[in-house]
C-alpha positions, 0 to 999 in steps of 0.5 A, a space after each residue: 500500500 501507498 500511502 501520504 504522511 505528514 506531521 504538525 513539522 513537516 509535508 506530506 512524503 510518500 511512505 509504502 507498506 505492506 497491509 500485512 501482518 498487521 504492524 504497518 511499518 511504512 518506508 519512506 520514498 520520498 523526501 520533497 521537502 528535504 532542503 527546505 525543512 532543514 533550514 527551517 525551526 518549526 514550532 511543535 503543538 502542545 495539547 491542552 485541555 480547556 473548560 468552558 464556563 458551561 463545564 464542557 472541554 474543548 482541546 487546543 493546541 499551542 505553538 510556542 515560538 522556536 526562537 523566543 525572544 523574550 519571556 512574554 509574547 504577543 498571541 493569535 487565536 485562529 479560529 476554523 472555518 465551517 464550523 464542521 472543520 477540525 483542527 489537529 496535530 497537522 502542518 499549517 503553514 500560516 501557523 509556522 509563519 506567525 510562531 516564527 515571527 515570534 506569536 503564540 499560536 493557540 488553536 482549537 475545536 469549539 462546538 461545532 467542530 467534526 472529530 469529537 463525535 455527533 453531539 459536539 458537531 451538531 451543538 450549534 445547529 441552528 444556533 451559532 454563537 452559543 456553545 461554541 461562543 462559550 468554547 472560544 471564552 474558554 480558549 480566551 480565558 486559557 490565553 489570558 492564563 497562560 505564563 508565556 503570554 503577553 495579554 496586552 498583545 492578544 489578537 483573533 483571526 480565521 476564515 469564514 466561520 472563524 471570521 464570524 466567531 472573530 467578530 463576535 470577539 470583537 463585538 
């Protein structure tokens, strides 16, 4: 079997394996990005669980800049489209591109989003910027607690449903 795998530090590589005996072991054949990723230092996610004030948990993850430059940094919450997306443990180029210009990254998967079973997915069906409005405080309170960020510079952004939940934000 062929097969495309990739990882929150790198791109997709083509990997084969045998489907049998039951304990894959994928080779590696290719290495398309090679001389690229090796130059470049890369923020690894960290999960976290937060709660929100209803008591449900959402997970999120953080990218701590590779090269910290000071104790205290500026954060972005980015915030999925969909709101049947998912965010996990995969590359996000703009992810990278904010952590190495020295940003906290902090995603995640409020109510609404696929991954974490029927009920969390259809929560806000019909009725966007209820539970899921709760999630994203939640996330924000994690941000303001958090020790390496700086809560004078915290900023919210995201693409279709993420730009409706940023302007709820900012409301």
């Amino acid at each position: 079997m062929a097969l495309l795998r990739q990882s929150a530090t790198s791109l997709a590589d083509v990997f084969i394996t045998a489907t049998r005996p039951v304990r894959w072991t994928p080779k590696r054949i290719t290495y398309a990005n090679r001389a690229l990723f090796s130059g470049l230092r890369l923020a690894r996610p960290q999960s976290h669980w937060v709660t929100a004030d209803d008591g449900h948990k959402t997970q999120v993850w953080v990218l701590q800049p590779p090269r910290p430059r000071r104790r205290k940094m500026p954060a972005v919450l980015e915030i999925h489209g969909g709101p049947h997306a998912q965010y996990g443990v995969d590359f996000f180029h703009e992810f990278q591109l904010l952590a190495a210009a020295g940003y906290i990254v902090v995603y995640g998967n409020p109510r609404g989003s696929k991954g974490y079973g029927r009920d969390h997915c259809a929560a806000i069906k019909g009725k966007w910027g209820t539970a899921d409005w709760l999630d994203v405080q939640g996330i924000l309170q994690f941000m303001k607690a958090h020790p390496s960020i700086d809560n004078r510079f915290l900023g919210v952004m995201g693409g279709s449903y993420g730009g409706y939940m940023t302007n709820w934000v900012y409301s």
